[in-house]
C-alpha positions as CSV (number, residue, x, y, z in Angstrom):
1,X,0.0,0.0,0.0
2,X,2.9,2.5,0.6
3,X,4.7,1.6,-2.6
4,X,1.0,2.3,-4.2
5,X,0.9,5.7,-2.3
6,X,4.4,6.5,-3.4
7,X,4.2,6.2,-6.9
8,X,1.1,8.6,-6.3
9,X,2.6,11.3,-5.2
10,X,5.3,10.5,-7.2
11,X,3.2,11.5,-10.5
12,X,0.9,14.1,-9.2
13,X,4.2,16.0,-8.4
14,X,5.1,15.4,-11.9
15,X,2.2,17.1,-13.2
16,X,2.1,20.7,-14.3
17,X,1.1,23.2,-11.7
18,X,-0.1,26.3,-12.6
19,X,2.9,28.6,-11.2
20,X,5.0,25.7,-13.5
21,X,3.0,27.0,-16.7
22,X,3.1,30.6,-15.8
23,X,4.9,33.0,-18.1
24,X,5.3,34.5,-21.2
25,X,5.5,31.8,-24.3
26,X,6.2,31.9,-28.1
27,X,5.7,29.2,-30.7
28,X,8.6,27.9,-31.5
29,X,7.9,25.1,-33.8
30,X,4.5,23.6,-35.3
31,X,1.4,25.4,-37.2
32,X,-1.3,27.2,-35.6
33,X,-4.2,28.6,-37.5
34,X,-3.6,32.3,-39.2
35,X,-5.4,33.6,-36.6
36,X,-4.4,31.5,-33.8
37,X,-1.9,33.3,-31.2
38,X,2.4,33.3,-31.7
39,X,2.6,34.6,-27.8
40,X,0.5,33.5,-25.2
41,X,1.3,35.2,-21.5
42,X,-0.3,32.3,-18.8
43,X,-0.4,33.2,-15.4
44,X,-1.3,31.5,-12.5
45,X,-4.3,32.7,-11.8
46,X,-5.6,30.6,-14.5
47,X,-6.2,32.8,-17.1
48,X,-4.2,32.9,-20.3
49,X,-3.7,36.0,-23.0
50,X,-3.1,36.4,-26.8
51,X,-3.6,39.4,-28.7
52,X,-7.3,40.9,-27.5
53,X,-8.2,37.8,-26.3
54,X,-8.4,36.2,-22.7
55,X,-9.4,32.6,-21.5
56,X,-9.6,30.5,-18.8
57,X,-7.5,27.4,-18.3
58,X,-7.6,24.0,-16.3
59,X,-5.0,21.5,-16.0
60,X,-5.7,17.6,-16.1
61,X,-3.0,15.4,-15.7
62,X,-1.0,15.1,-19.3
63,X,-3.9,17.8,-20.0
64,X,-4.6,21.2,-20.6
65,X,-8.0,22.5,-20.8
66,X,-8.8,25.8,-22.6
67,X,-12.2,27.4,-22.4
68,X,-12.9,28.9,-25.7
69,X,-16.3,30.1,-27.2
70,X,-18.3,28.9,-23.3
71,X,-16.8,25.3,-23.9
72,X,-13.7,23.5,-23.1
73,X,-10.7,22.3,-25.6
74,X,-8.3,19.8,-24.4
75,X,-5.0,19.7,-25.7
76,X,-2.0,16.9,-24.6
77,X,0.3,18.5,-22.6
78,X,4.1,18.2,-22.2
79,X,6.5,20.6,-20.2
80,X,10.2,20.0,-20.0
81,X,12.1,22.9,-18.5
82,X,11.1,26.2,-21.1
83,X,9.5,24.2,-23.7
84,X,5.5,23.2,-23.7
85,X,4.2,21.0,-25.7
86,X,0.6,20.9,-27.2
87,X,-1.1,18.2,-29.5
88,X,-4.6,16.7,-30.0
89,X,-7.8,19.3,-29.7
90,X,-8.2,21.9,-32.4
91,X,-4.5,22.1,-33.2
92,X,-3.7,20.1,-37.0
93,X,-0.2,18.0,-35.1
94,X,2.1,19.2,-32.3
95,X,3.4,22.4,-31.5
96,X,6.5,23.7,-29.5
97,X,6.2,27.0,-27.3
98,X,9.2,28.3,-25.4
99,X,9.2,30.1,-22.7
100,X,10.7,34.0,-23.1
101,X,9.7,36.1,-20.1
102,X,8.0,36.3,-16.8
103,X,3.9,36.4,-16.3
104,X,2.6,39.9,-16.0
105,X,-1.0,40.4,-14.3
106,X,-4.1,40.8,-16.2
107,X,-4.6,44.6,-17.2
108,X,-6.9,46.7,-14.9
109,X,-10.4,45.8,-16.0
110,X,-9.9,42.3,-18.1
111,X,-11.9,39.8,-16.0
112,X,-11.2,36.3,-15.2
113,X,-13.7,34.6,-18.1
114,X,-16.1,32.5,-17.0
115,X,-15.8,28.9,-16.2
116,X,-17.9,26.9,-18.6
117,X,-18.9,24.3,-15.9
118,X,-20.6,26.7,-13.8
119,X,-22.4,28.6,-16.8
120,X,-26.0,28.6,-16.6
């Protein structure tokens, strides 16, 4: 039972944590639709920023979950060091982001979007 326990805790501190994702990234290899973001700035508050645009996020383990249009997208997710990787959902095959800089705060008046669970 302890070996079971161990191996637990042994992934979930593996996993992505919020503070882990946190900062300023920039595709650095893969496609993304013309419209789809080059930067994103994640913070830990669990919103995430591209352009105009701000979302909510949720982590799952090997997971990301993006809230986009009221719904949720879920993309595989790998982190290594300054490198995130994203596959699966609305993406066409795998993309590389690195990370280049720090997570700033959301601007003064840019809400926390909704969380598509606890829509009406």
């Amino acid at each position: 039972m302890a070996a079971i326990a161990g191996l637990v805790i042994l992934f979930l501190l593996q996993q992505p944590s919020g503070a882990a994702l946190s900062g300023l990234w920039q595709l650095e290899q893969g496609n993304v639709k013309a419209e789809g973001p080059r930067t994103v700035m994640i913070r830990p508050d669990s919103s995430a920023s591209w352009g105009k645009e701000t979302v909510r996020w949720r982590l799952k383990p090997g997971h990301i979950m993006i809230a986009l249009g009221g719904e949720w997208e879920t993309y595989d997710l790998k982190l290594k060091a300054d490198r995130l990787e994203l596959s699966g959902g609305d993406l066409s095959g795998k993309i590389t982001l690195k990370r280049v800089g720090p997570w700033t705060p959301r601007p003064p008046g840019v809400p926390l979007p909704e969380d598509p669970d606890k829509q009406p």
